[in-house]
N, C-alpha and C positions, 0 to 999 in steps of 0.2 A: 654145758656144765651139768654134771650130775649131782643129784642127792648129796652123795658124800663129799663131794664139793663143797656147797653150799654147806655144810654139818662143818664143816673145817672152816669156811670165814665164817661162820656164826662163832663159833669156839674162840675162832684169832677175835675176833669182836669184841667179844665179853672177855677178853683176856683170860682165858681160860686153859691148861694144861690140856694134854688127853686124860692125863690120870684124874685131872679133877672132876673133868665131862664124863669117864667116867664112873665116877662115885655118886657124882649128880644123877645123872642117870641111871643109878642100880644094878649097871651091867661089869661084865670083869673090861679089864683094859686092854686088852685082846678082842674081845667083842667087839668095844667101843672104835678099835684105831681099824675093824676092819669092817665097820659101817662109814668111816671115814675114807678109805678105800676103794668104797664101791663092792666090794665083796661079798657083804649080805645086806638086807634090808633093815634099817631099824622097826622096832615093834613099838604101836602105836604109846605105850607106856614111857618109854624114850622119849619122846615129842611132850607129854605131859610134864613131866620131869623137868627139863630142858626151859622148858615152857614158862615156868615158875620161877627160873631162875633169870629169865630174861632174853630168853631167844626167841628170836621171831619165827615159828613154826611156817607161819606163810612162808615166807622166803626161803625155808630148807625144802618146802615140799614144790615148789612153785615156779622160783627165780624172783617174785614179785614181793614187797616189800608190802608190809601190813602196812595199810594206812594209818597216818597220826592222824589221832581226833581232836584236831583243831589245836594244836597245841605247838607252841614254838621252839625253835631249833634250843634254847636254853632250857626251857621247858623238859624239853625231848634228852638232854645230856644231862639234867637233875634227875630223873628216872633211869636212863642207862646207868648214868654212879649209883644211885639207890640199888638195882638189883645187882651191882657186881659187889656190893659191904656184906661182910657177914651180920649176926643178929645183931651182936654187941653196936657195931657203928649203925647200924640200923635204928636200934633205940636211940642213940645218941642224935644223929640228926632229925628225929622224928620229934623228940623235946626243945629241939634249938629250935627247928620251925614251929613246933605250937607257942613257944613264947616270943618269938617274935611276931608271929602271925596275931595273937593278942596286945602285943603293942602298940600304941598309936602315937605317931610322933605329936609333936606340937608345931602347930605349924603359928609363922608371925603374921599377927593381921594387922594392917597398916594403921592400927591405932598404938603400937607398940611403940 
């Protein structure tokens, strides 16, 4: 499997168009679909880009999946949805978690 291999299930991953990859990526859509290809090389700026948005750059360049740090498969799919929301849902869950995160239930203690 090649680079643009992996560049295309990173993309089907994150759900993501060509057109959107590349917008993401600063490049025109002809660029983009022909580093998907195999065609040319993407430039290291790509990968940056990319990067930010949620791709695992190890695994486009590598076959190897970045390690998760210590974090659980629910853990791991609340961060995959997080980088695939634009800004707007991004604020919105980032307020639902800090208020619930200051919540604390009540819990019943057996004198109740």
């Amino acid at each position: 499997m090649q680079t643009g291999d992996r560049l295309r299930l990173e993309r089907e991953r994150l759900g993501h168009t060509q057109t959107e990859m590349a917008k993401i990526s600063g490049v025109a859509f002809r660029t983009y679909c022909d580093y998907e290809a195999g065609k040319t090389e993407p430039k290291a700026s790509l990968f940056e880009a990319i990067h930010k948005a949620g791709a695992d750059v190890m695994y486009i360049l590598t076959g190897q999946r970045s390690s998760p740090q210590n974090i659980s498969m629910e853990e791991q799919k609340l961060v995959e949805n997080y980088r695939a929301m634009d800004d707007a849902a991004r604020l919105n869950i980032q307020a639902v978690g800090d208020s619930f995160a200051q919540s604390k239930p009540k819990l019943k203690s057996g004198n109740d």
